[in-house]
C-alpha positions in Angstrom: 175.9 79.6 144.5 172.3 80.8 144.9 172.8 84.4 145.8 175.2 84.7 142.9 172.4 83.0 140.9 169.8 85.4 142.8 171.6 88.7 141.4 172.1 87.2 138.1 168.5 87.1 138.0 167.9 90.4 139.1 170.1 91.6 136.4 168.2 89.4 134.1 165.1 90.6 135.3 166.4 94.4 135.2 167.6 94.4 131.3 164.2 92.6 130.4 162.3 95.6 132.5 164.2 98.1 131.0 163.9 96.7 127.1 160.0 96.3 127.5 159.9 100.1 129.3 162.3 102.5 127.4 164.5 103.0 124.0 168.0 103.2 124.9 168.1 106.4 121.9 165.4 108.2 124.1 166.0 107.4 128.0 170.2 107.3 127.8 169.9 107.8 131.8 167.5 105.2 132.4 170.2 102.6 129.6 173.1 103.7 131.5 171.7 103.2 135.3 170.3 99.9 133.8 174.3 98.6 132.4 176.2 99.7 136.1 173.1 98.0 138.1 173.6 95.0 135.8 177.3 95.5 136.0 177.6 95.3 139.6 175.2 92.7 140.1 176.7 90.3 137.8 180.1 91.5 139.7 178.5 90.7 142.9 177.6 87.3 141.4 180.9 86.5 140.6 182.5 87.7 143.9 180.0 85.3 145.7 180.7 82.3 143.3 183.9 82.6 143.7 184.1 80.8 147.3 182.6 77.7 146.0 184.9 77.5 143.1 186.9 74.6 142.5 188.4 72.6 139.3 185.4 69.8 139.5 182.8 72.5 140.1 183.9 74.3 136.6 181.6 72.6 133.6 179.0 73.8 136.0 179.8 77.3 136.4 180.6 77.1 132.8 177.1 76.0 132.1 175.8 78.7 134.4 177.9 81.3 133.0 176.4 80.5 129.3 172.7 80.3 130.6 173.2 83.7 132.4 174.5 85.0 128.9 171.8 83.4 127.3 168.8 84.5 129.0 170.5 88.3 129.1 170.5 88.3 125.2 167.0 86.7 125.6 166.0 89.6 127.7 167.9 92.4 125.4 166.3 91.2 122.6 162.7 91.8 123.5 163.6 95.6 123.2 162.3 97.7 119.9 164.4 98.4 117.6 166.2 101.9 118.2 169.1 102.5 116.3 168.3 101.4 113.1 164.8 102.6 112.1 165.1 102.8 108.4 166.1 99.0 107.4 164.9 98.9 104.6 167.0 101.5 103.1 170.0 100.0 104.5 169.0 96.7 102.5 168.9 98.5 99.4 172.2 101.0 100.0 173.0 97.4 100.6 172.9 95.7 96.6 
């Protein structure tokens, strides 16, 4: 359970890095390297949870599972904004 809890925080750490760093509209390399390395860690993660697995073990997997989801939205959200830079105009094609 802690190495699959290791590389979900290194995908963690590796989406935060990249939404403080780049703009997903201007570095589509950097976006895409980012998703497969967070892809395959959180892969990696589950292949290594899986040997520990077990029917009483499962509210706490759950619960990792959500807080690994959690703290990845946390980190995606601390990106700029790059795909909608005109909101305003969308809030008034909007009324």
């Amino acid at each position: 359970m802690r190495g699959s809890a290791a590389l979900a925080g290194i995908a963690i750490a590796a989406t935060a890095t990249f939404s403080c760093v780049a703009s997903p509209r201007e570095d589509l390399v950097a976006f895409y390297a980012t998703i497969l390395l967070s892809t395959g860690l959180l892969v990696g993660a589950l292949i290594l949870g899986r040997e520990g697995f077990s029917r009483s073990s499962a509210p706490r997997v759950l619960f990792h599972l959500v807080l690994t989801g959690v703290c990845l939205r946390l980190a995606a959200s601390l990106a700029p904004t790059s795909l909608s830079d005109d909101v305003f105009r969308y809030v008034w094609d909007g009324k």
